[in-house]
N, C-alpha and C positions, 0 to 999 in steps of 0.2 A: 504494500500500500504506500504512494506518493504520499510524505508529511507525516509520516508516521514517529519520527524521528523529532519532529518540529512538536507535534501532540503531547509526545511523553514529556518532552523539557518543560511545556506549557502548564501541563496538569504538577510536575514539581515545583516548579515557578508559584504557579497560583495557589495549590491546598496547602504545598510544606511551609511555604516564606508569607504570603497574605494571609491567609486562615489560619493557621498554627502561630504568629503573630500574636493573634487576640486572645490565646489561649497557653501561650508556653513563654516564659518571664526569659528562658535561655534564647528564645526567636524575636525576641523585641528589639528592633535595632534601633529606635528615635531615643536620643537621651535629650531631656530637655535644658540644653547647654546654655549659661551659668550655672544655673541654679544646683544643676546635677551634672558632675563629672564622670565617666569611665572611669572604673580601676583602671591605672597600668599596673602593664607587668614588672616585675623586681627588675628585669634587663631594659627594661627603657633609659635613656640615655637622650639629655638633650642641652644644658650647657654645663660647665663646669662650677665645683664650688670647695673652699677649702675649708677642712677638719679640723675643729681645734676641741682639744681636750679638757676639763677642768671649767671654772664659770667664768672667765674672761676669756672672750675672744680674740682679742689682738695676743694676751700673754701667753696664751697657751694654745696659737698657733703651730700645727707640726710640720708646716712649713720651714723648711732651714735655708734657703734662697739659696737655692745651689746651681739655679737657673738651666736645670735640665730639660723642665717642659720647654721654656721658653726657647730654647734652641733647639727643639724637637717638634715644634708647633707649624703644621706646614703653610697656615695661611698667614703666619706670623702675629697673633692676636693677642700674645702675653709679654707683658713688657712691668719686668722687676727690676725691683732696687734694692740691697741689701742694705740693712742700717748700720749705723758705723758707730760707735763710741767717742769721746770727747777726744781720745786720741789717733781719732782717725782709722782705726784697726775694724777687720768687717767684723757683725757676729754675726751668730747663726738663726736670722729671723729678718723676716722683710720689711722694710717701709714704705715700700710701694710696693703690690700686687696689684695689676690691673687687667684684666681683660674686656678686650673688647668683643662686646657680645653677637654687634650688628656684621663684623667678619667671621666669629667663631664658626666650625661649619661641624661642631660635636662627631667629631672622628674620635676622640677618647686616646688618644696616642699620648698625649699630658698625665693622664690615668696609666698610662700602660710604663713609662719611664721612670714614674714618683720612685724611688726608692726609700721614702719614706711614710707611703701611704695618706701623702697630705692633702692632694689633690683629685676629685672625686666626682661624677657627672651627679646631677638634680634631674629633679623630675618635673620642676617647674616649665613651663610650656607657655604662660600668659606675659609678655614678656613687652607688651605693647604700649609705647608711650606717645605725648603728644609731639615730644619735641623729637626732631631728626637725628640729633649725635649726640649730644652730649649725654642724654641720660641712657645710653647703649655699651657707656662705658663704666664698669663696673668696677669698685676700688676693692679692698682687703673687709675694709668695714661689710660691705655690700656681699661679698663671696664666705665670710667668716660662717659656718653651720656649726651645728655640737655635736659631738660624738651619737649623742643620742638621736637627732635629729636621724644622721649615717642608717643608724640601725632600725628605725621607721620604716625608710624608705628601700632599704638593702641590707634583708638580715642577715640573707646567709652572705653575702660578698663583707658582711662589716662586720660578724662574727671570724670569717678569715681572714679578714684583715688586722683583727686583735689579735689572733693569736698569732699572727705572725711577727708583730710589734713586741708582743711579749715572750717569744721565741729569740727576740734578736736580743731584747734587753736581758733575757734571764742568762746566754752568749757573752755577754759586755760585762756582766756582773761575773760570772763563774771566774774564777782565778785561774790560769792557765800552770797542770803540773809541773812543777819542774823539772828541766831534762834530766835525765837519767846521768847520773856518770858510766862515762863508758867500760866497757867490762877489761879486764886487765887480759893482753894477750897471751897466749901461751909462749913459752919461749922452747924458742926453735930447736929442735932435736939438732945434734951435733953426731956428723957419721965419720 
C-alpha cells in the first residue's frame, strides 16, 4: 500500500506525542518558561565560575593565579593578574580574575587544565543584560561560588573533586621516609 509508511509515523506523531501529552507528565514538553525551569542534567556546562572554600570569597579562593587557563583558553577570554605584596613579590591568589562572558564559547578546557580544581563550569544560562559590554565582563567578585554551591549543582564531579584535593593534601602532609642507608657491600672474594 502507497503511504503506508507516511500513516504509521502519523498515527505515532498524533496518539504517542499529542494525546499521550494530556495524559503522561514524562510527554509534556511546554514548560512555562520563567516561571518554570527544566532540570538540567549534572553534565551541563555553560560558563565558567571559581570555587572558593570556607565563608569568604575572595580569601578562600583556590585559585592560585598560575595563569594556566588563561593560556589555554582558545578564544582568549581570561585575563588574570596575580596580586603582589608591598614588596613587590607574586602570591598565590589573584587580583584580577576576569572573564569575559560575551566571547567565552564554554569548551571547558579552563576546567580541564585547573590543577587545582579552582575553576568550574555553572549552570546559569540567563545571562542577558541591557547594556552591550561592559556588564558581559565578569570580575573575581562576580565568578566567586562556594564549595557548596559546586556540590548542588555537580555532586558527583564535586564529591571527586574533594577527594582529590584531599588526596593531594593528605600527599603534602605525609613526611617522606627517609632513605634507606645503603647496604654495606660484600667484599670481594680474593682467588
Amino acid at each position: 500500500m502507497i503511504g503506508k509508511g507516511i500513516l504509521k509515523g502519523m498515527a505515532i506523531t498524533g496518539w504517542d506525542n499529542f494525546v499521550g501529552s494530556y495524559f503522561s507528565k514524562e510527554r509534556l514538553t511546554t514548560v512555562q518558561y520563567p516561571e518554570e525551569k527544566d532540570a538540567l542534567p549534572e553534565n551541563y556546562r555553560n560558563f565558567p565560575f571559581l570555587v572558593y572554600d570556607g565563608n569568604e570569597p575572595l580569601d578562600g579562593l583556590r585559585c592560585t593565579a598560575c595563569k594556566i587557563c588563561e593560556k589555554e583558553c582558545p578564544p582568549q577570554c581570561i585575563y588574570i593578574i596575580p596580586m603582589r605584596d608591598e614588596k613587590g613579590k607574586v602570591q598565590k591568589k589573584p587580583q584580577v580574575f576576569d572573564i569575559d562572558i560575551s566571547v567565552c564559547m564554554g569548551c571547558q578546557i579552563c576546567v580541564e587544565v585547573c590543577p587545582f580544581e579552582s575553576i568550574k563550569m555553572d549552570q546559569v544560562y540567563t545571562y542577558s543584560r541591557q547594556e552591550r559590554f561592559d556588564n558581559y565582563l565578569l570580575h573575581r567578585e562576580d565568578l566567586a561560588k562556594s564549595n557548596e554551591y559546586y556540590h548542588k549543582i555537580h555532586p558527583t564531579d564535586a564529591a571527586a573533586s574533594d577527594a582529590s584535593l584531599a588526596e593531594a593534601a593528605a600527599k603534602k602532609k605525609k613526611p617522606e621516609p627517609a632513605a634507606a642507608a645503603p647496604a654495606p657491600k660484600p667484599a670481594a672474594a680474593v682467588a
